[in-house]
ChimeraX commands (.cxc) that place a marker at each C-alpha (Angstrom):
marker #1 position -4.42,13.74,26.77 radius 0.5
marker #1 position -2.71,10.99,25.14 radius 0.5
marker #1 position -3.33,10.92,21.00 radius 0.5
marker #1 position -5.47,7.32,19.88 radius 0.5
marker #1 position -3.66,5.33,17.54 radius 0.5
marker #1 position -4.29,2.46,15.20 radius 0.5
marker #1 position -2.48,0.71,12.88 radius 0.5
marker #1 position -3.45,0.20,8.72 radius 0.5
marker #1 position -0.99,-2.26,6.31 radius 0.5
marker #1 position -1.21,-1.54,2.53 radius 0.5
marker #1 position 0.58,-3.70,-0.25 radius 0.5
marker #1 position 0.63,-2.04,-3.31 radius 0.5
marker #1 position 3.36,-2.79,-5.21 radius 0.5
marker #1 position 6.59,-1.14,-4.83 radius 0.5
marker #1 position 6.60,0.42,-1.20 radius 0.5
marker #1 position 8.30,3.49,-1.67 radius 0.5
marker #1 position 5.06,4.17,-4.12 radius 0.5
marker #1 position 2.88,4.09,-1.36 radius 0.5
marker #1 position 4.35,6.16,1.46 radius 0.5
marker #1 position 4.10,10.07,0.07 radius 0.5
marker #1 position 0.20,9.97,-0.42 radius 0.5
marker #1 position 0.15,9.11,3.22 radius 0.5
marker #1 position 3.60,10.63,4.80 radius 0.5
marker #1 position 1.62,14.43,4.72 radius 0.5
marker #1 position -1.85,13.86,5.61 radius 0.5
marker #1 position -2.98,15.47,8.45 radius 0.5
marker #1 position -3.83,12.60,11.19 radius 0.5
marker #1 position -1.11,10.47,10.05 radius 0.5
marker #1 position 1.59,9.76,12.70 radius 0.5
marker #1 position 4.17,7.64,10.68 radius 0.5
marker #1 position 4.59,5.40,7.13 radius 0.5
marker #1 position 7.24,2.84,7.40 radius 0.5
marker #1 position 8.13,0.45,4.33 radius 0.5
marker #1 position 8.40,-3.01,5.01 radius 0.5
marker #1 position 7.67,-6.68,4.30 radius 0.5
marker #1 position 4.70,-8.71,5.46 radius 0.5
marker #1 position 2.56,-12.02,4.73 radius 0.5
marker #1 position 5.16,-14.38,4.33 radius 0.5
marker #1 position 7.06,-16.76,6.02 radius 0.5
marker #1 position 10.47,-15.71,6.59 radius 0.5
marker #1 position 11.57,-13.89,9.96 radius 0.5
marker #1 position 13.41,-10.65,9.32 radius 0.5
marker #1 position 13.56,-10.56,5.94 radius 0.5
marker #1 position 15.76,-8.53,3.71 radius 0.5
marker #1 position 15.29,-6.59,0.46 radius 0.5
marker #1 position 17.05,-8.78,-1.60 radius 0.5
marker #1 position 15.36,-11.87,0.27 radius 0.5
marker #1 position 11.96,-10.20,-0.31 radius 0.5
marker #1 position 12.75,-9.68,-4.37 radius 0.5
marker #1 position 14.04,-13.04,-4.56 radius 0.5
marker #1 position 10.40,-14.13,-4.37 radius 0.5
marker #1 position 11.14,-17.22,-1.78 radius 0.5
marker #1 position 9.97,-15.25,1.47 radius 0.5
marker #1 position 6.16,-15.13,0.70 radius 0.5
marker #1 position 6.37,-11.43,2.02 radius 0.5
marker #1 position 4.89,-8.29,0.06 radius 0.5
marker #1 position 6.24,-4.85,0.47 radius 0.5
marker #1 position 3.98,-2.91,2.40 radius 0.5
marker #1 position 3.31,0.28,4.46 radius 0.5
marker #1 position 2.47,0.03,7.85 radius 0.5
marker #1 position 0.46,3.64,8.86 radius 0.5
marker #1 position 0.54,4.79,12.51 radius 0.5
marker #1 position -2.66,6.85,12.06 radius 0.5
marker #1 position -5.15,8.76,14.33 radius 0.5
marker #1 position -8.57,7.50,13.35 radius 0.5
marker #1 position -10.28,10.94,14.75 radius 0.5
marker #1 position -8.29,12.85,12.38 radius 0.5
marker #1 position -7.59,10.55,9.48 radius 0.5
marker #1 position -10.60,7.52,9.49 radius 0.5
marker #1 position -10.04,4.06,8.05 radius 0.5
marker #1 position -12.06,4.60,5.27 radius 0.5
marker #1 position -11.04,7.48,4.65 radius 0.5
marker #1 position -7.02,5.53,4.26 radius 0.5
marker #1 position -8.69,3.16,2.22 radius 0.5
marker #1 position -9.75,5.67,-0.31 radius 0.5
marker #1 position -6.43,6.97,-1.01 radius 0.5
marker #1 position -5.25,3.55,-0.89 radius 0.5
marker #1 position -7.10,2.38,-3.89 radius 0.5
marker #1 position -6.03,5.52,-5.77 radius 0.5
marker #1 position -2.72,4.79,-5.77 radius 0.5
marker #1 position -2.94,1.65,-7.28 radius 0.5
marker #1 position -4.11,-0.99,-10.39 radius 0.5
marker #1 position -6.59,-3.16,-8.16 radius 0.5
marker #1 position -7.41,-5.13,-11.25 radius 0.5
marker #1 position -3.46,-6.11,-11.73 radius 0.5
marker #1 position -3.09,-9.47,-10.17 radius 0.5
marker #1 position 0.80,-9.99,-11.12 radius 0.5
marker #1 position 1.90,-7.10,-9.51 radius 0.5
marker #1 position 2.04,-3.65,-10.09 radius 0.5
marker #1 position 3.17,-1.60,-13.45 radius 0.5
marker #1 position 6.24,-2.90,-14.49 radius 0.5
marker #1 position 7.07,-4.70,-10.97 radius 0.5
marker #1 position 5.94,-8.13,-11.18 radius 0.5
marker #1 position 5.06,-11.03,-8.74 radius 0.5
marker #1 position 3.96,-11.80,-5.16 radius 0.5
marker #1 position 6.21,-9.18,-3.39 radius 0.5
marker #1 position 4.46,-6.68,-5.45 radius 0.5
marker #1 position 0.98,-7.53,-5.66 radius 0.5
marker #1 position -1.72,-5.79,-4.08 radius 0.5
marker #1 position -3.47,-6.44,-0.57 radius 0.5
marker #1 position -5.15,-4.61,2.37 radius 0.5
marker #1 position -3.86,-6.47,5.83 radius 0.5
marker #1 position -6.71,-5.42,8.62 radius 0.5
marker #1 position -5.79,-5.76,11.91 radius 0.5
marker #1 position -9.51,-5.90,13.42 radius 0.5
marker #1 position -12.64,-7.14,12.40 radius 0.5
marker #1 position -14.08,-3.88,11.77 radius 0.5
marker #1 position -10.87,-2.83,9.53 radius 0.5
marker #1 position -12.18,-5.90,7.56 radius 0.5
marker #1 position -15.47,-5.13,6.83 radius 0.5
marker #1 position -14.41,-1.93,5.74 radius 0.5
marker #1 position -12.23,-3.16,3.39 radius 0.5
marker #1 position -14.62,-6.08,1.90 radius 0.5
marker #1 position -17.20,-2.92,1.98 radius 0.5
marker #1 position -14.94,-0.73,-0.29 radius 0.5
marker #1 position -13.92,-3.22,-2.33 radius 0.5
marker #1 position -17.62,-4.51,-3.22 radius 0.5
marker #1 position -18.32,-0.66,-3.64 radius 0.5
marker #1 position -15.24,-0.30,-6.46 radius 0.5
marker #1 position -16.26,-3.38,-8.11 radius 0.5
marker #1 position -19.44,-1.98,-8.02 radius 0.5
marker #1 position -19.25,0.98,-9.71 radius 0.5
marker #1 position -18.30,-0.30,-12.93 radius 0.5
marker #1 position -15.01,2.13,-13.17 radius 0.5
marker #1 position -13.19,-0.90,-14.39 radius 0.5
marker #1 position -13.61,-3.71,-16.89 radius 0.5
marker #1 position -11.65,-6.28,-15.08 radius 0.5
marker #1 position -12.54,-7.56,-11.73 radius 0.5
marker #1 position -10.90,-6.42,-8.62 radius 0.5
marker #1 position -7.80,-8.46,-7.57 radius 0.5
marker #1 position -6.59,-6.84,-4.31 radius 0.5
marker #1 position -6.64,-9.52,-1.63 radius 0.5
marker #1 position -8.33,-8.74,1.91 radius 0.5
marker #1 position -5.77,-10.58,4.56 radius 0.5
marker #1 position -5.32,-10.88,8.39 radius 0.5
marker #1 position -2.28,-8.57,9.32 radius 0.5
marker #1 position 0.60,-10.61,9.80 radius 0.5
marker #1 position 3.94,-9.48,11.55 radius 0.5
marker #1 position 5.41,-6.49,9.46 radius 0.5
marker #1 position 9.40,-6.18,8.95 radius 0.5
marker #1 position 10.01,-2.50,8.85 radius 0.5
marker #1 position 12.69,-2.00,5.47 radius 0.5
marker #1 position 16.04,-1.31,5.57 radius 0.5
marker #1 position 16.63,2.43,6.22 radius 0.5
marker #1 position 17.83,3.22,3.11 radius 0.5
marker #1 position 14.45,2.28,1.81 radius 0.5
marker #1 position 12.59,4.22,4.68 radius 0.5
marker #1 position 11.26,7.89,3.42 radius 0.5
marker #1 position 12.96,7.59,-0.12 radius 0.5
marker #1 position 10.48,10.28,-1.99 radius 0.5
marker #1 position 12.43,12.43,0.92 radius 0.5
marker #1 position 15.76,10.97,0.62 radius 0.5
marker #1 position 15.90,10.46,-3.21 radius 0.5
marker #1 position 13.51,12.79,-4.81 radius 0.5
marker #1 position 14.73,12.94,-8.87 radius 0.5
marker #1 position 15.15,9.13,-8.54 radius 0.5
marker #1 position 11.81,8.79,-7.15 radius 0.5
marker #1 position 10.47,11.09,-9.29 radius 0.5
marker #1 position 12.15,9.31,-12.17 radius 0.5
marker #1 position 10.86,5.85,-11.16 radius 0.5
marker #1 position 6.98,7.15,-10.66 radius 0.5
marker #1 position 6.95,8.30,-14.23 radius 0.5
marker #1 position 9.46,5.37,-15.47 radius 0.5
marker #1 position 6.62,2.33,-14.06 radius 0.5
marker #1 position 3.86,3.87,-15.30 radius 0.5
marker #1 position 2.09,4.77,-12.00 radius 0.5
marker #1 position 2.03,8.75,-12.00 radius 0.5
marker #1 position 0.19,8.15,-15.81 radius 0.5
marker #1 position -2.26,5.41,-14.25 radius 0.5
marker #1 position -2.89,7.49,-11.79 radius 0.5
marker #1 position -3.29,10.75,-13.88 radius 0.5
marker #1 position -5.61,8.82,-16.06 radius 0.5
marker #1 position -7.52,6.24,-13.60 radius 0.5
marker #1 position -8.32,8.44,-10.23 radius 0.5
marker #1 position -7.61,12.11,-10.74 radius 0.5
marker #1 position -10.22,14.50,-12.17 radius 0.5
marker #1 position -10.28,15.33,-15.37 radius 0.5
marker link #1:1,2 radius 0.2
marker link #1:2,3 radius 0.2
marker link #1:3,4 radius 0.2
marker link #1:4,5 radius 0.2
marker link #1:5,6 radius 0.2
marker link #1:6,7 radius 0.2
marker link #1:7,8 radius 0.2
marker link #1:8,9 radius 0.2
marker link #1:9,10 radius 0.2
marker link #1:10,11 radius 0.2
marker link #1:11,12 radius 0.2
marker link #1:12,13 radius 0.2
marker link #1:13,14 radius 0.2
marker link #1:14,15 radius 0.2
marker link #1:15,16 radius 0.2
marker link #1:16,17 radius 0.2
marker link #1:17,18 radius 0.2
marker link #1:18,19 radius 0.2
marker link #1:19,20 radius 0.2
marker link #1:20,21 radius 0.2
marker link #1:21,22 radius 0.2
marker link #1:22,23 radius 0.2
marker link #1:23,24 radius 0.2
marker link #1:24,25 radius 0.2
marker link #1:25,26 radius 0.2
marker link #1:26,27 radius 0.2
marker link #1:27,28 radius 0.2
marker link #1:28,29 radius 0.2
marker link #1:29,30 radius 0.2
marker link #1:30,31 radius 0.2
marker link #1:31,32 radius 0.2
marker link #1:32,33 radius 0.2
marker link #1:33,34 radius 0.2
marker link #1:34,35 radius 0.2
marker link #1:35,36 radius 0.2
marker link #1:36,37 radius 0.2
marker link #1:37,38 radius 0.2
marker link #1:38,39 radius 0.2
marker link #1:39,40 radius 0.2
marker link #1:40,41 radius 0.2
marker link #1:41,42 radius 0.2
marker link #1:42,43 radius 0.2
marker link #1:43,44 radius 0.2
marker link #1:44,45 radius 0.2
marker link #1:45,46 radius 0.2
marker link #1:46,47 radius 0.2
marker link #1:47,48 radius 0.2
marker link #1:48,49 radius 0.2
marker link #1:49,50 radius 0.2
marker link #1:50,51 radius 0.2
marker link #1:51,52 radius 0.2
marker link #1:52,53 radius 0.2
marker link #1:53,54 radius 0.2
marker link #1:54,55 radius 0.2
marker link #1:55,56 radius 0.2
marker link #1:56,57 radius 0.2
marker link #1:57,58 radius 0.2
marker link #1:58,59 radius 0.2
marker link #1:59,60 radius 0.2
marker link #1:60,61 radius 0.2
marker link #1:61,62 radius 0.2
marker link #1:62,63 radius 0.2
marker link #1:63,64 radius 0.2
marker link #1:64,65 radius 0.2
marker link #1:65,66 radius 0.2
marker link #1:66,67 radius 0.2
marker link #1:67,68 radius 0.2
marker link #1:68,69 radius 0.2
marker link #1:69,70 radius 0.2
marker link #1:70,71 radius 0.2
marker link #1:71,72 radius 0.2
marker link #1:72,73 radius 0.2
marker link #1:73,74 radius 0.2
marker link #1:74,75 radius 0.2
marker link #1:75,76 radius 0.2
marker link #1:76,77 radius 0.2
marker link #1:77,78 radius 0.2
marker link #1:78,79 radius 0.2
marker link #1:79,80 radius 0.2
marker link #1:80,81 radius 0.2
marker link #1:81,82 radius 0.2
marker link #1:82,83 radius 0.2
marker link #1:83,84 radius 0.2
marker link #1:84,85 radius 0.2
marker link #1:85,86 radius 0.2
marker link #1:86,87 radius 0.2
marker link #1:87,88 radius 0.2
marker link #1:88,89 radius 0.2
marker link #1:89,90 radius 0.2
marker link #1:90,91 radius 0.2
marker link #1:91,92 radius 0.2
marker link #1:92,93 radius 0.2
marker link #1:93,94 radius 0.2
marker link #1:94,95 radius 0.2
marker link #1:95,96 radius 0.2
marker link #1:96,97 radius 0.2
marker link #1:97,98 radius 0.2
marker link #1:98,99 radius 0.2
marker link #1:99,100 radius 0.2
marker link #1:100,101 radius 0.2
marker link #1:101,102 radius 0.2
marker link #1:102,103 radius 0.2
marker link #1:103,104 radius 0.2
marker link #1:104,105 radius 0.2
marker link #1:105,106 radius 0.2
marker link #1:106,107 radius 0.2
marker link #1:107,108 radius 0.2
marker link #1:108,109 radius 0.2
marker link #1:109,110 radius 0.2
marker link #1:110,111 radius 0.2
marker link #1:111,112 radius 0.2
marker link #1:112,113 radius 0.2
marker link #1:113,114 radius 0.2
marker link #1:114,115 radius 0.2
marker link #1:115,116 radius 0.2
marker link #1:116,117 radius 0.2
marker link #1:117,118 radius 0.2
marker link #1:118,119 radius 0.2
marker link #1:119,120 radius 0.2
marker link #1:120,121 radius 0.2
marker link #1:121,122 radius 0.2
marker link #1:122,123 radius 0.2
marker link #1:123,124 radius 0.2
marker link #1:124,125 radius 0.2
marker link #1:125,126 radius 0.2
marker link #1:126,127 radius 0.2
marker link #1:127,128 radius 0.2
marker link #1:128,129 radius 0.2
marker link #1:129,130 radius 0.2
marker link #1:130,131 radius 0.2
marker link #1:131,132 radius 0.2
marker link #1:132,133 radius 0.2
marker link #1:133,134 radius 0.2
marker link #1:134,135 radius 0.2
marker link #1:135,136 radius 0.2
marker link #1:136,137 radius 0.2
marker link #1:137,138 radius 0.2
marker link #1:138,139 radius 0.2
marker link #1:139,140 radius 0.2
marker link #1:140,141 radius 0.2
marker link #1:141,142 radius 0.2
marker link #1:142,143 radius 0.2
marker link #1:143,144 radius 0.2
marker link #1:144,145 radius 0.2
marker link #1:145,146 radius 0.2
marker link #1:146,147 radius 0.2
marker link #1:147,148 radius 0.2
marker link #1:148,149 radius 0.2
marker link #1:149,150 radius 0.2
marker link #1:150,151 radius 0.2
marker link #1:151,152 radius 0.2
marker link #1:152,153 radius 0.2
marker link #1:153,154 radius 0.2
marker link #1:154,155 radius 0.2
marker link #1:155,156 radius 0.2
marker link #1:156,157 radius 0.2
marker link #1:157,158 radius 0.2
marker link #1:158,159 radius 0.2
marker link #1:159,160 radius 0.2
marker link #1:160,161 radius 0.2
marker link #1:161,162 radius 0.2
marker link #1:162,163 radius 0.2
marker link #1:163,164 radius 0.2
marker link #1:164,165 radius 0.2
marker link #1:165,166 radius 0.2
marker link #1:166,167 radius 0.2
marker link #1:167,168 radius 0.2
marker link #1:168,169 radius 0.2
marker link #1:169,170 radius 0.2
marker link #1:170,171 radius 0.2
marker link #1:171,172 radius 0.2
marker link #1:172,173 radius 0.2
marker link #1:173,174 radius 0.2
marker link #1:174,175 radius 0.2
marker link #1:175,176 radius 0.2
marker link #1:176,177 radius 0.2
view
């Protein structure tokens, strides 16, 4: 019997942020970096930072919603992030690195605009929510280089996770204390 899967898009700032929370998740079938949202075909990396394409860097998650649910991505989507940051994300600034949730059906939507309300709602931040709720539009898988680099490049990544200010955000934002 063939596995079910579906498709979720993230945008949460720098990409290769947002594919370890994901990459070892039971249910998960594949992260892939990329660029989405914008108007240029095939866009590159230095296109994409140039802030002229439209396109944010994303994840695209090949997932098995009877093992890993939407909601349940969403959850660990908005714990990776600053969803009140509408610039960007820690020290990476503008469009390509804002924050957004691309649904690909209508019932990937609600969910979204669900868990969003339900954040906003519980009054864990002071500012409002800024993460945008978009149509999926065609993703651009990354250059390879960029593809797995908490694998490929684990002091740098390390480095950089500490260096932004994420791993601290994190730490003090969504983990238990």
């Amino acid at each position: 019997m063939e596995k079910k899967s579906e498709l979720a898009t993230f945008a949460g700032g720098c990409f290769w942020c947002m594919v370890k929370p994901f990459d070892q998740e039971p249910g998960i079938i594949k992260v892939v970096s990329g660029y989405t949202g914008g108007h240029k075909v095939n866009p590159t990396y230095k296109e994409v930072c140039s802030e002229t394409t439209g396109h944010y860097e994303a994840v695209q998650i090949t997932y098995d919603p009877s093992v890993y649910s939407y909601e349940k991505l969403l959850l660990t989507y908005w714990q990776q992030i600053d969803p009140t940051d509408a610039g960007g994300q820690f020290f990476d600034r503008g469009l390509s690195y804002q924050t957004a949730i691309f649904y690909h059906t209508d019932e990937q939507k609600q969910l979204a605009e669900h868990s969003k309300q339900q954040l906003e709602a519980s009054g864990k931040f002071n500012k409002p929510i800024a993460t945008k709720i978009l149509p999926a539009f065609t993703f651009y898988p990354a250059e390879d280089y960029h593809q797995d680099y908490h694998k490929k490049n684990p002091e740098h990544y390390n480095r950089y996770q500490i260096g932004s200010g994420r791993a601290a955000y994190i730490q003090e934002n969504w983990r238990d204390k």
